[in-house]
N, CA, C and O of each residue as an XYZ file, in Angstrom:
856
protein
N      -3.281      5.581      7.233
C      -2.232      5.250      8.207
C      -1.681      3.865      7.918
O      -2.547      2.997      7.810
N      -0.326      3.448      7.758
C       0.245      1.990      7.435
C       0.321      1.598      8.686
O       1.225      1.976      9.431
N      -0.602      0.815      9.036
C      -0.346      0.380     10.642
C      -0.802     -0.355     10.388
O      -1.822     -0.404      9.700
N       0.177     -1.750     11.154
C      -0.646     -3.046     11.262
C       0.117     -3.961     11.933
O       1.337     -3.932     11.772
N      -0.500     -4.949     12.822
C       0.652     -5.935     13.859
C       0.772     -7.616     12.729
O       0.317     -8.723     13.018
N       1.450     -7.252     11.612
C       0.722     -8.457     10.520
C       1.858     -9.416     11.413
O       1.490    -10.536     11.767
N       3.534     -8.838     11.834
C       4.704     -9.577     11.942
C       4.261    -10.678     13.473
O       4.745    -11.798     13.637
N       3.462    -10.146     14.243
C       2.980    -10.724     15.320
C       1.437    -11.684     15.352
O       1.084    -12.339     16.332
N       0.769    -11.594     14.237
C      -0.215    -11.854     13.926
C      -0.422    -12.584     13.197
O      -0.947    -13.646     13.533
N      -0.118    -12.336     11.980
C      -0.072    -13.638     10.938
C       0.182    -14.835     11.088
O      -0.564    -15.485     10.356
N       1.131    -15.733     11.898
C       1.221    -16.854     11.541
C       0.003    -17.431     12.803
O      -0.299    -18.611     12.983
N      -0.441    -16.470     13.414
C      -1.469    -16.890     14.196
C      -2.872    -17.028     14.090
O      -3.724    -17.705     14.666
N      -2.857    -15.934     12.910
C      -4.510    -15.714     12.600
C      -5.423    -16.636     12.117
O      -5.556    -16.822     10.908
N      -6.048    -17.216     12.933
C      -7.060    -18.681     12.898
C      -8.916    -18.110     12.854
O      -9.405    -17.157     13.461
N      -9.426    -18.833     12.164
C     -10.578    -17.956     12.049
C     -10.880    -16.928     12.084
O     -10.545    -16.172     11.172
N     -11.783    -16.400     13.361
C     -12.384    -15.371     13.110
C     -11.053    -13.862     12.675
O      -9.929    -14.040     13.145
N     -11.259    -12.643     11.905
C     -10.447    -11.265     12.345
C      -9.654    -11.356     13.210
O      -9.978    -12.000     14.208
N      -8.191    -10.677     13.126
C      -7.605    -10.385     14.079
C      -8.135     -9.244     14.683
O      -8.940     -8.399     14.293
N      -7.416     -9.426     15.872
C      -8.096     -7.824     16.658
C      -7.483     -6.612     16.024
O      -6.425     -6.571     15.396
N      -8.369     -5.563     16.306
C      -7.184     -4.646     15.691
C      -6.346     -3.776     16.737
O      -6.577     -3.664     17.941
N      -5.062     -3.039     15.812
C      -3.760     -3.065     16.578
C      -3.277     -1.949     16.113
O      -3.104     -1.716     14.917
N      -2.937     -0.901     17.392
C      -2.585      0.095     17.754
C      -1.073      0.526     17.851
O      -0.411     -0.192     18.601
N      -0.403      1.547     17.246
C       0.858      1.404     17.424
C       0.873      2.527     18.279
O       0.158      3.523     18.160
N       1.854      2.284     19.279
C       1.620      3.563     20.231
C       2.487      4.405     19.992
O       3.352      4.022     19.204
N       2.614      5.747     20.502
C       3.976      6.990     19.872
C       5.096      6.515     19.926
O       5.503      5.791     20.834
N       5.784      6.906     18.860
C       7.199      7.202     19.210
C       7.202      5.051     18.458
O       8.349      5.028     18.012
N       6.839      4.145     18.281
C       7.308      3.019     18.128
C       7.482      3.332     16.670
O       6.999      4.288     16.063
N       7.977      2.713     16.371
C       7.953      2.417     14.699
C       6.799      1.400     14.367
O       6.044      0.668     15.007
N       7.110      1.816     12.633
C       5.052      1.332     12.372
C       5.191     -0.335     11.911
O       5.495     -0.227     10.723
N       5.154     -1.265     12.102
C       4.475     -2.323     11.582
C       4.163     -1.984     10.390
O       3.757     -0.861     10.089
N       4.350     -3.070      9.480
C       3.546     -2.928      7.764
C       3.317     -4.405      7.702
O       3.894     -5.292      8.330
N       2.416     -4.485      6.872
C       1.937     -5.511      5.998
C       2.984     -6.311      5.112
O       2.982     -7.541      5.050
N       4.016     -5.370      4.329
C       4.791     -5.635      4.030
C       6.006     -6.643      4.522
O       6.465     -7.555      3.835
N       6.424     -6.291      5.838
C       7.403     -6.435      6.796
C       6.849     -7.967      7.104
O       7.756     -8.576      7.671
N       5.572     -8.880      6.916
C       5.506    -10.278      6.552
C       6.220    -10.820      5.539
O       6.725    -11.941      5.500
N       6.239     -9.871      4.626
C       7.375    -10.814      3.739
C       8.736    -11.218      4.136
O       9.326    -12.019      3.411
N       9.097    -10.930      4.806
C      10.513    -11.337      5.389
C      10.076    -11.954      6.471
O      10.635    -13.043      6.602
N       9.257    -11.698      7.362
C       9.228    -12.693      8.444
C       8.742    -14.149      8.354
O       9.187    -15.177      8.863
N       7.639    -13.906      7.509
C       7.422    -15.218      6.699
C       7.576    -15.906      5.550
O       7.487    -17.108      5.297
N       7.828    -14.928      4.875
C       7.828    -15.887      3.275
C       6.935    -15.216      2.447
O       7.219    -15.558      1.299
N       5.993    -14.428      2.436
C       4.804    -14.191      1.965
C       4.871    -14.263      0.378
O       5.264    -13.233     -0.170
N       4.647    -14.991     -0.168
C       5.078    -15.002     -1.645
C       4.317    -14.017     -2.551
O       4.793    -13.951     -3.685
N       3.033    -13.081     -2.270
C       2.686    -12.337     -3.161
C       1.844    -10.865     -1.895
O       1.396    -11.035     -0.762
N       1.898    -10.007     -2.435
C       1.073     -8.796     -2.034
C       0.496     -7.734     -3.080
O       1.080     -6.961     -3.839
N      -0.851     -7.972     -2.850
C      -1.660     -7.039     -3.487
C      -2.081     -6.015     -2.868
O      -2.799     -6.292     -1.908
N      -1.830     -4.458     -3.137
C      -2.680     -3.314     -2.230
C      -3.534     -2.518     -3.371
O      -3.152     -2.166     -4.487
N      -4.556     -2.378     -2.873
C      -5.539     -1.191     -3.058
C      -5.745     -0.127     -2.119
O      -6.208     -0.245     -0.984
N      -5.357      0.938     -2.694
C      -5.627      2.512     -2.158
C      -6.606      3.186     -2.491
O      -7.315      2.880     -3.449
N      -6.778      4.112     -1.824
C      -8.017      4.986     -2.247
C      -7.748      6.586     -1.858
O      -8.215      7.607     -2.364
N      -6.419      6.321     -0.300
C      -6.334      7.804      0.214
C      -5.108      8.589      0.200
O      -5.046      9.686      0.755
N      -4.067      8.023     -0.460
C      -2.633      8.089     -0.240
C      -1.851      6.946     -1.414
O      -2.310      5.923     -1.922
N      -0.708      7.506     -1.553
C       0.258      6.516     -2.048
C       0.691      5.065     -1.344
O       0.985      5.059     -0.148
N       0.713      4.108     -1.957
C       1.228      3.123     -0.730
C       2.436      3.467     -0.859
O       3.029      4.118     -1.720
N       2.904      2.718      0.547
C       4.047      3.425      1.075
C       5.146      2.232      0.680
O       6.061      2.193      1.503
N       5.234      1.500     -0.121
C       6.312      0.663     -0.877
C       6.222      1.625     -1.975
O       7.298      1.434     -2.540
N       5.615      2.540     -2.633
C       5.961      3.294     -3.630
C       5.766      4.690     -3.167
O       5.172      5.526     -3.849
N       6.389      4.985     -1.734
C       6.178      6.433     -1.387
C       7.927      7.140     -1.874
O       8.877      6.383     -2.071
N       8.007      8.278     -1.961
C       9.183      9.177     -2.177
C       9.382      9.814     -1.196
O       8.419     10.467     -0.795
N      10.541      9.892     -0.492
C      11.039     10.541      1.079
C       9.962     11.742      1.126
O       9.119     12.028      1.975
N      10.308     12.337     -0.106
C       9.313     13.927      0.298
C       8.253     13.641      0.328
O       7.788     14.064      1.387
N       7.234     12.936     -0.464
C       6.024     13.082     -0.402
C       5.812     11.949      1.402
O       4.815     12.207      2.075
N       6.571     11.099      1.804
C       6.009     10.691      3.008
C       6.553     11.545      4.114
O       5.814     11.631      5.094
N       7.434     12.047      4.151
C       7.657     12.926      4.712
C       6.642     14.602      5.109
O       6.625     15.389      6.056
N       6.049     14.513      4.014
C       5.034     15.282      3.693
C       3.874     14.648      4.869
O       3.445     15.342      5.790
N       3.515     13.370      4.666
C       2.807     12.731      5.322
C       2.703     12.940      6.792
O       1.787     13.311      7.526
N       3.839     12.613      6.969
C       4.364     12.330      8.746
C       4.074     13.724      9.129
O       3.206     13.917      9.981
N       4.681     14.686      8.616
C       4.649     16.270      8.877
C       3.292     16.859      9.116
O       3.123     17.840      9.840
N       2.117     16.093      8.346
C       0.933     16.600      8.220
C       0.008     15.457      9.668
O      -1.168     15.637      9.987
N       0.753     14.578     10.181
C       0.327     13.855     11.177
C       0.116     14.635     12.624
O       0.890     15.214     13.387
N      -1.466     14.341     12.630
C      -2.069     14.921     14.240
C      -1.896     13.786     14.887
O      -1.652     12.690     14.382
N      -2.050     14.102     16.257
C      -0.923     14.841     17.021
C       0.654     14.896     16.277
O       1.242     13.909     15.835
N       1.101     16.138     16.268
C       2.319     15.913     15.773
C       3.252     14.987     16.193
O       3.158     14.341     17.237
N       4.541     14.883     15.045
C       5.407     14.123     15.877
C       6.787     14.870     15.904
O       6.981     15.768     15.085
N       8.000     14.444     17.050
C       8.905     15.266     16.950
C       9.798     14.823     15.529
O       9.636     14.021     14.609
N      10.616     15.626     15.840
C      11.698     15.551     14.783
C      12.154     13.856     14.723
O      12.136     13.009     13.830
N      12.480     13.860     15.874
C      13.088     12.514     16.221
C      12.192     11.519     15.756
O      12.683     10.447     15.403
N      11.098     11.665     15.700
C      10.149     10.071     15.173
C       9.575     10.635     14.103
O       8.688      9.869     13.727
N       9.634     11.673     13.357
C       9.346     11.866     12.099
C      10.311     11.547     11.593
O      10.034     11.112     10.475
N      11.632     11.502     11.841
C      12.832     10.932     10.744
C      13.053      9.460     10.811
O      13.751      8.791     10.048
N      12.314      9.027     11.896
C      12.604      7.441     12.451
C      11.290      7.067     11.134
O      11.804      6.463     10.193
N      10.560      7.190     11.045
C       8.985      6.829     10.416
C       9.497      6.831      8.983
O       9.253      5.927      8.183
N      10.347      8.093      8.675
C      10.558      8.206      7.118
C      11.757      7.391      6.387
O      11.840      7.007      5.220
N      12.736      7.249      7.573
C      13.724      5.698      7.455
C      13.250      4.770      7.311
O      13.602      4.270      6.243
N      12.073      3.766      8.235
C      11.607      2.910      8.405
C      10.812      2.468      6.549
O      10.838      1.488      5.804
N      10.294      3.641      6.520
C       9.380      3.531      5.117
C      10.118      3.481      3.996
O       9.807      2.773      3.039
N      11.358      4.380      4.040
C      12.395      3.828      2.602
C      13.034      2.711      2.815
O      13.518      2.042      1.902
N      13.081      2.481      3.737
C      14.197      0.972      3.855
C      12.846     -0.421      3.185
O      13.153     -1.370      2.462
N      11.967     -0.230      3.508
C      11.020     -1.243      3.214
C      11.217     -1.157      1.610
O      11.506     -2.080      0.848
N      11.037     -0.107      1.376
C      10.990     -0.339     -0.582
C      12.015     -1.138     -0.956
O      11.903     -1.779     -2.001
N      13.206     -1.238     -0.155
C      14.348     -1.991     -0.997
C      13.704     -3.837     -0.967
O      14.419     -4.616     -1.596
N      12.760     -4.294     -0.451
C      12.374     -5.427     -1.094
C      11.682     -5.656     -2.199
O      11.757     -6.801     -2.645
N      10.812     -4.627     -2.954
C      10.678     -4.608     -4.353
C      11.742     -4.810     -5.161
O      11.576     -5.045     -6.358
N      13.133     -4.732     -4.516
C      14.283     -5.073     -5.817
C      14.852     -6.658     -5.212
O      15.412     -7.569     -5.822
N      14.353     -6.513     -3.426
C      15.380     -7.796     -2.745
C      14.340     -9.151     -3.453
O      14.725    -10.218     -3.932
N      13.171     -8.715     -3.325
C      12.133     -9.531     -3.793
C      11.854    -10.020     -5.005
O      10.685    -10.321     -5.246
N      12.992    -10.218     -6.129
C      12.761    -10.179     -7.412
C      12.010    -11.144     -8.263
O      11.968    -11.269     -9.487
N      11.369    -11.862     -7.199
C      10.446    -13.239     -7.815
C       9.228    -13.284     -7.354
O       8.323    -14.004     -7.774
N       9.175    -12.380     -6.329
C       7.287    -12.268     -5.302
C       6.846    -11.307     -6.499
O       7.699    -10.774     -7.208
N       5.771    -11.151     -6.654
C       4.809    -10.293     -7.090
C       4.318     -9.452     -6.497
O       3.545     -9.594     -5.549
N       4.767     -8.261     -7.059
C       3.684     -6.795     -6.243
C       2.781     -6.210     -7.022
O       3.041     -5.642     -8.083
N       1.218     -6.381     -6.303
C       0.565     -5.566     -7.389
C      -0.361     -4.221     -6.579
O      -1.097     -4.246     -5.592
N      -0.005     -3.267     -7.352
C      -0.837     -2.169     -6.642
C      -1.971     -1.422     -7.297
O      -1.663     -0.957     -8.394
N      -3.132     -1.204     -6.922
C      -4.430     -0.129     -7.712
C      -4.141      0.782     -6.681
O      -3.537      0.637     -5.619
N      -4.762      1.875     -7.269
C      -4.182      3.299     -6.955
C      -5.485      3.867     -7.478
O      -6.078      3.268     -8.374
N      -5.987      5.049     -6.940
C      -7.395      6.116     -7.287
C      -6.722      7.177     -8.045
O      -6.001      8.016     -7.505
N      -6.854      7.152     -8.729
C      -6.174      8.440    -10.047
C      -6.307      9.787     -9.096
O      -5.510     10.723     -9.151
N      -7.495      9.722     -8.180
C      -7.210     11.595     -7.562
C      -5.971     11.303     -6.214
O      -5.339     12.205     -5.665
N      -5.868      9.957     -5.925
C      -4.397     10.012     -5.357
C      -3.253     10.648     -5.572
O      -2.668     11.442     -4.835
N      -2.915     10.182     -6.818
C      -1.996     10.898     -7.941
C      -1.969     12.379     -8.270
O      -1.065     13.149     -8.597
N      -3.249     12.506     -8.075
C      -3.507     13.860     -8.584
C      -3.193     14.771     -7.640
O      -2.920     15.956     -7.836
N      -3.252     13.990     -6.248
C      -3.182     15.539     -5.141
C      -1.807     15.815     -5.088
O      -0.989     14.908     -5.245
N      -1.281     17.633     -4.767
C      -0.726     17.988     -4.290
C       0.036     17.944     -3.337
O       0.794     18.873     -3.061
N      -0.059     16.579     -2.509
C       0.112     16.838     -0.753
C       1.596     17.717     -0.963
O       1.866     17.640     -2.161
N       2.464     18.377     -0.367
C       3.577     18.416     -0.395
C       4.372     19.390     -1.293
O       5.589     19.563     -1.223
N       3.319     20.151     -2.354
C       3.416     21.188     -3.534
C       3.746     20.589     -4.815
O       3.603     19.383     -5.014
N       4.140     21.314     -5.599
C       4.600     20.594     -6.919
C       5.307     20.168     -6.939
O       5.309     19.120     -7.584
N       6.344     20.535     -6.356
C       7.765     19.506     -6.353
C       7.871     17.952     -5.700
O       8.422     16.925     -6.097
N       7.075     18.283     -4.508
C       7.446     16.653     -4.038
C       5.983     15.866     -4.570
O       5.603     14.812     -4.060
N       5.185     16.623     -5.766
C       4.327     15.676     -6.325
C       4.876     14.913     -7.461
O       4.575     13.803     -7.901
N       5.972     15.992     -7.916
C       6.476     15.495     -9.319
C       7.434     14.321     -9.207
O       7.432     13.298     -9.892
N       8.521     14.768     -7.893
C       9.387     13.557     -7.728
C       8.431     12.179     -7.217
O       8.832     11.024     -7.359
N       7.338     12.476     -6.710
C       6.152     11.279     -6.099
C       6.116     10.617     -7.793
O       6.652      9.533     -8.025
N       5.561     11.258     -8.673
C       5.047     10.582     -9.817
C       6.481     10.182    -10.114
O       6.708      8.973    -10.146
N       7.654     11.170    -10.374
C       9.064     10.031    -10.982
C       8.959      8.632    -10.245
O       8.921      7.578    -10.879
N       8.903      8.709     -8.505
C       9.053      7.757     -8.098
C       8.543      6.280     -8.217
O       9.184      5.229     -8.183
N       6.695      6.598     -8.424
C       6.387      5.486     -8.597
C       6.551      5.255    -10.065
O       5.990      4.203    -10.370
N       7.160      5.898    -11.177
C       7.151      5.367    -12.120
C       8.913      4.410    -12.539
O       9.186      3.715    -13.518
N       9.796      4.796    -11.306
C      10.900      3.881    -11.268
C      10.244      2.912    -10.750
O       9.696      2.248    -11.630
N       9.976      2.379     -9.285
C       9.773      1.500     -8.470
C       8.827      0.663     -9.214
O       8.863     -0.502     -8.818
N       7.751      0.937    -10.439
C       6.834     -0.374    -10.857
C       7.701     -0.586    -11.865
O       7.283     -1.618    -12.390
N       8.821     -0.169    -12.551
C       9.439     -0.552    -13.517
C       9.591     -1.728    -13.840
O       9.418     -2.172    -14.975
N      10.133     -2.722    -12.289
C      10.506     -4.126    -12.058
C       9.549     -5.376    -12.548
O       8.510     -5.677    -11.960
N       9.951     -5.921    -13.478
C       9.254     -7.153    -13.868
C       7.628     -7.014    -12.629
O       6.503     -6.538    -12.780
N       8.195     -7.573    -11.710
C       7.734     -8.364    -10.419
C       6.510     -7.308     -9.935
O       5.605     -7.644     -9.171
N       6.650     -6.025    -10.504
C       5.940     -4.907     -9.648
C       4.818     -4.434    -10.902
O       5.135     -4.657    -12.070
N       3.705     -3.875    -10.631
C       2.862     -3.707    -11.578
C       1.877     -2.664    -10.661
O       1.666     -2.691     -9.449
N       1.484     -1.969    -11.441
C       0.639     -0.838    -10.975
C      -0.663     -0.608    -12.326
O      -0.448     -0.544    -13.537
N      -1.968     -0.524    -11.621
C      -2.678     -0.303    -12.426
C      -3.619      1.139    -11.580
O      -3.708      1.101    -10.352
N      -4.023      1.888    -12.074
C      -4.736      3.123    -11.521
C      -6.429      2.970    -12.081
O      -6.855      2.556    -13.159
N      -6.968      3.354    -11.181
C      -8.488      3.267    -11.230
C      -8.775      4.862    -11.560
O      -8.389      5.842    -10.921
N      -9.510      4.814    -12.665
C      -9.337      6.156    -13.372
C     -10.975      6.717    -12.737
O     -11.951      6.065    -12.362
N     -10.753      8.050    -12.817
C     -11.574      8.976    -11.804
C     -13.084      8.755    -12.997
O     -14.120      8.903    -12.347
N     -13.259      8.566    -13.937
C     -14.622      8.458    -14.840
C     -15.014      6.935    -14.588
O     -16.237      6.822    -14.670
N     -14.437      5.831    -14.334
C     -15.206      4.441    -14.188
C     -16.502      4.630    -13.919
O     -16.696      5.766    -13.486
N     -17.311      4.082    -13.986
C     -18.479      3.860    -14.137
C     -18.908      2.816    -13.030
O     -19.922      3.027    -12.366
N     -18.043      1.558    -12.810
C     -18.014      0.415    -12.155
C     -16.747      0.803    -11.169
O     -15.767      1.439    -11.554
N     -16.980      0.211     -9.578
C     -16.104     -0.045     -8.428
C     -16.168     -0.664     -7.769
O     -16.734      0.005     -6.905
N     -15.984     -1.883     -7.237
C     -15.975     -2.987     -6.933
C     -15.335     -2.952     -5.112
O     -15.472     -3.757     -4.191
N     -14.808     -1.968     -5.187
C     -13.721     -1.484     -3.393
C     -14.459     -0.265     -3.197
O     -13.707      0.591     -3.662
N     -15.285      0.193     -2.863
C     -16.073      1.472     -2.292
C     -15.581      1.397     -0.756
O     -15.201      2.311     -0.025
N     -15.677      0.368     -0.567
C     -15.475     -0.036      0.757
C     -14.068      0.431      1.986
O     -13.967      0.772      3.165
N     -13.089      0.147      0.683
C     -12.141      1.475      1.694
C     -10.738      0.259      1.236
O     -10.790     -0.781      0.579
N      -9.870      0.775      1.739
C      -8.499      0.097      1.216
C      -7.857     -1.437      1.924
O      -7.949     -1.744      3.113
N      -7.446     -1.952      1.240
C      -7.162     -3.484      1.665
C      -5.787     -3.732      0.239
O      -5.399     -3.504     -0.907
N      -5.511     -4.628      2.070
C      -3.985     -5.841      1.377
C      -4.042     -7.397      1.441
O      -4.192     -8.198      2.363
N      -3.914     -7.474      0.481
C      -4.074     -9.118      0.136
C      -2.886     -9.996     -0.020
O      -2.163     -9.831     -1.002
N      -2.567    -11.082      1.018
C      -0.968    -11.496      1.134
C      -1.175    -13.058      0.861
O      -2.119    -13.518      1.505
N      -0.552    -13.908      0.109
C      -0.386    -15.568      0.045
C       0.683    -15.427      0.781
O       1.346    -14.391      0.818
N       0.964    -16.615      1.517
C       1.716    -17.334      2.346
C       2.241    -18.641      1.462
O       1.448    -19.207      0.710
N       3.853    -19.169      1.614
C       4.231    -20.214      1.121
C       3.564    -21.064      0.971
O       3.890    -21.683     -0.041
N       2.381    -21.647      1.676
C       1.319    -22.819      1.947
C      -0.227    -22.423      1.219
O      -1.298    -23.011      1.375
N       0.063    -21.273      0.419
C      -0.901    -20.916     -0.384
C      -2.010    -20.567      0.352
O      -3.089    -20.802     -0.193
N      -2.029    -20.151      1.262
C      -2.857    -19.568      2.663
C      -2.982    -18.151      2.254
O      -2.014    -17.455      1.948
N      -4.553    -17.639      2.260
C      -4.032    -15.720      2.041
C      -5.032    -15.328      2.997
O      -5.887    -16.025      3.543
N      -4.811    -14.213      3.103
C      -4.382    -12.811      4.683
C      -5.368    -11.820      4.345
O      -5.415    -11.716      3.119
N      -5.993    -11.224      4.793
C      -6.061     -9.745      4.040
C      -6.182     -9.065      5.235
O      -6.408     -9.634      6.304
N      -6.013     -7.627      5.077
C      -5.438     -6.577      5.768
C      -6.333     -5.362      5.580
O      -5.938     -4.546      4.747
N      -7.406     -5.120      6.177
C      -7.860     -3.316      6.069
C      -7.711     -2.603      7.593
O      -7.620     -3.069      8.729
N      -7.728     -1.473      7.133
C      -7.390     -0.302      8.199
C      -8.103      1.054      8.353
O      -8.745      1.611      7.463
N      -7.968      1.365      9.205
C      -8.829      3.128      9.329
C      -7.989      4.211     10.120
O      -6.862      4.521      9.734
N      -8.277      4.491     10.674
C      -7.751      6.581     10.881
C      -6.918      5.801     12.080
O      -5.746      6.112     11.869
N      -6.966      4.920     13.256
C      -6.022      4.993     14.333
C      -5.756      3.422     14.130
O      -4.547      3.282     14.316
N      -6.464      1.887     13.765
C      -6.198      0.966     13.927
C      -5.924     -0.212     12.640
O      -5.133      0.100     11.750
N      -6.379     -1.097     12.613
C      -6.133     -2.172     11.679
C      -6.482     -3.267     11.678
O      -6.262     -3.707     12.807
N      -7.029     -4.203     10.902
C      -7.239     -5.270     10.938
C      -6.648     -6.688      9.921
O      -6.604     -6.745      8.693
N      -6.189     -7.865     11.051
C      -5.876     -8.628      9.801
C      -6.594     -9.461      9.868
O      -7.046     -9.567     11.008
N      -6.920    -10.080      9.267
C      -8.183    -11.275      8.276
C      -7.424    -12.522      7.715
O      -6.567    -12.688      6.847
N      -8.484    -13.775      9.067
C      -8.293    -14.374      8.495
C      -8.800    -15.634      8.578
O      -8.318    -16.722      8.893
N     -10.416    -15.073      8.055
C     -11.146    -16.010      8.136
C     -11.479    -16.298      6.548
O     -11.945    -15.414      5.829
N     -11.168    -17.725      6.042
C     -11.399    -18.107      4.771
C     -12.116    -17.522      3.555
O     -11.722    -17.176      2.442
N     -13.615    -17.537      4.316
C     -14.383    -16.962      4.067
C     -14.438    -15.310      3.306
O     -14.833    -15.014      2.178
N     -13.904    -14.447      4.361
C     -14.172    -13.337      4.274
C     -13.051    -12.780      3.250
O     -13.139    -11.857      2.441
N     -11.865    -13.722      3.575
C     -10.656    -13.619      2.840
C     -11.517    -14.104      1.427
O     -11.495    -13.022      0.839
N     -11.851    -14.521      1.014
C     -12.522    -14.918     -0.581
C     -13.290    -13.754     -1.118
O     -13.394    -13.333     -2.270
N     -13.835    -13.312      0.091
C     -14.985    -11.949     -0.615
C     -13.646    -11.093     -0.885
O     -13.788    -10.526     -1.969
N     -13.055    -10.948     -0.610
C     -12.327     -9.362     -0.506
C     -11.330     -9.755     -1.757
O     -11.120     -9.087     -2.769
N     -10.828    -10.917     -1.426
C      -9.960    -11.085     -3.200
C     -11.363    -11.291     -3.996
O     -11.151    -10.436     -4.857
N     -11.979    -11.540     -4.157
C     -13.156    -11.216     -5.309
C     -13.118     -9.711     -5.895
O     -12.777     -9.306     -7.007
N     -13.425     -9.264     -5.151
C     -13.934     -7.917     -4.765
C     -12.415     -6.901     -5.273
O     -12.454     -5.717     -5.605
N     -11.213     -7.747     -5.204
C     -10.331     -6.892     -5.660
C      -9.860     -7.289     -6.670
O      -9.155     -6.546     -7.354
N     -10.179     -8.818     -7.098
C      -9.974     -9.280     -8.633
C     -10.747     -8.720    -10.092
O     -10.383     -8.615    -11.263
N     -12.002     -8.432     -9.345
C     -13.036     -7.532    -10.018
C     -12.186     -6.176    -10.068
O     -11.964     -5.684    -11.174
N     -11.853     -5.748     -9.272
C     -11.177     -4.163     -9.310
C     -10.250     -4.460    -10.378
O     -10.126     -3.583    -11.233
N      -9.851     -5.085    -10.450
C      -8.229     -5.518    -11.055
C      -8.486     -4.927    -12.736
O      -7.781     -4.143    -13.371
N     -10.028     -5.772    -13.243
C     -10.686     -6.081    -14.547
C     -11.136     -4.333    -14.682
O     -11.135     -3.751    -15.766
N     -11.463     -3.743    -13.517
C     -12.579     -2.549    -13.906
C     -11.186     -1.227    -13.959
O     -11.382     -0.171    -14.560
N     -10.130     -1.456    -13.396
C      -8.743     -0.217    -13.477
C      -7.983     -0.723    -15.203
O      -7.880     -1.731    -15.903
N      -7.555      0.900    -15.227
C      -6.367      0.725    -16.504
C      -5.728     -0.408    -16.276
O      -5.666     -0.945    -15.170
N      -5.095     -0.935    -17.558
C      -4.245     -1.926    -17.813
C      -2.700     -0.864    -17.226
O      -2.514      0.341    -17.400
N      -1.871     -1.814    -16.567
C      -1.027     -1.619    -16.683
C       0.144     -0.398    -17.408
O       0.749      0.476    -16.787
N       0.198     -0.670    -18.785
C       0.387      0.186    -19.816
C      -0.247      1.552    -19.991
O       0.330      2.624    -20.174
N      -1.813      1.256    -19.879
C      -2.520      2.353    -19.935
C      -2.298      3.224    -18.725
O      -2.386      4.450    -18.796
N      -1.938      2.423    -17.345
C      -1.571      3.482    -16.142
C      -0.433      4.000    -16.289
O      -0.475      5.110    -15.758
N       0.814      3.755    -16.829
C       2.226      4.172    -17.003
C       1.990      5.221    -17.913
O       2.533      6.326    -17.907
N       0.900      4.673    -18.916
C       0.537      6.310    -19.627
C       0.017      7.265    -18.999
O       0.467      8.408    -19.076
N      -0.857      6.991    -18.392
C      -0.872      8.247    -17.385
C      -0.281      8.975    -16.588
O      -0.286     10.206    -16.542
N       0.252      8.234    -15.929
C       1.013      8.401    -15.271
C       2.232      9.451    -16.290
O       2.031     10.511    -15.697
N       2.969      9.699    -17.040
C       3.881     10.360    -18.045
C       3.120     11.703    -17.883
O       3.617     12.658    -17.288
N       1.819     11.725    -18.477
C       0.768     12.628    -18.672
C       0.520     13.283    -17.720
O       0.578     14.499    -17.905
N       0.090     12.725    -16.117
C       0.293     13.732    -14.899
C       1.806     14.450    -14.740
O       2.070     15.630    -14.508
N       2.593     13.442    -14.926
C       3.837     13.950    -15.078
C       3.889     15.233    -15.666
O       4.118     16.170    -14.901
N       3.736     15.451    -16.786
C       3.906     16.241    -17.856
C       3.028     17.395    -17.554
O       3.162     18.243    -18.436
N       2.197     17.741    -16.661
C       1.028     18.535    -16.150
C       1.907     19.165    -14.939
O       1.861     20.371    -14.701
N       2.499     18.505    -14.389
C       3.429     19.551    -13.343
C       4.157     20.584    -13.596
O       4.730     21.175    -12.681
């Protein structure tokens, strides 16, 4: 679930965790992302494990998403949710000097959600959107041996003042982080990931290769 109160939270988060934060029906979702414009955030790192992130989602495959969301939602806030989520991607191009970096679980890629078709335009998609200098994608291939994030998915944000954030979440809520401390384990923990996923190159190759399997 991309839920998170980072736009209300962040410039507040003083020691200990933020609380975590609930979006109620029918609102539109908060992202992690959506700090970069409110503040400045000069870099974002995500690690996945259950889904595409949703700066590199494709209408169909999130759409797919929303559709497959319990309790359902109506028409009306399933098309509001799937606006909200393409309009955000256009700062990977507005953003042409921040850094985006994303790890990704190779059986992410691999699933179906949505049939073949909106898997295939999913793989075209993220293979336009990391194209950009600024954007980089590396995939954590399903044989590693070593994993360093067992732990579940997290976003890692610097602030102009060289201040960083991190962000994990679960099935209804979210948390932002931002206690020094804990913020150090978790960029560890995902700098290590960084070393143990395909290079770059080697994920774009794969990426062709799932392609080519549809």
């Amino acid at each position: 679930m991309d839920v998170t109160g980072v736009e209300g939270e962040a410039a507040g988060a003083e020691g200990a965790g933020a609380r975590a934060v609930v979006v109620g029906e029918g609102e539109r979702e908060p992202h992690p992302s959506d700090s970069l414009r409110t503040f400045g955030t000069v870099s974002l790192c995500t690690y996945e494990c259950r889904l595409v992130p949703g700066l590199l989602q494709s209408e169909g495959y999130a759409r797919a998403l929303f559709e497959n969301r319990i309790p359902l939602l109506t028409d009306e806030q399933l098309e509001a949710q799937v606006e909200a989520r393409m309009e955000r991607q256009r700062m990977l191009y507005e953003r042409a000097t921040v850094p985006f970096h994303f790890i990704v679980e190779e059986a992410v890629l691999r699933r179906r959600l949505g049939g073949a078709e909106v898997r295939r335009e999913q793989l075209n998609h993220v293979l336009e959107h990391t194209s950009p200098r600024n954007v980089a994608l590396q995939i954590m291939p399903l044989e590693a041996e070593y994993h360093s994030c067992m732990d579940g998915p997290l976003r890692l944000l610097e602030t102009p003042e060289g201040r960083r954030l991190a962000y994990s979440e679960g099935q209804e809520s979210g948390r932002l982080i931002g206690d020094s401390k804990e913020v150090r384990v978790l960029q560890q923990r995902y700098d290590t990931l960084r070393s143990q996923a395909l290079h770059p190159k080697d994920s774009r190759a794969l990426l062709e290769r799932l392609r080519g399997e549809t």
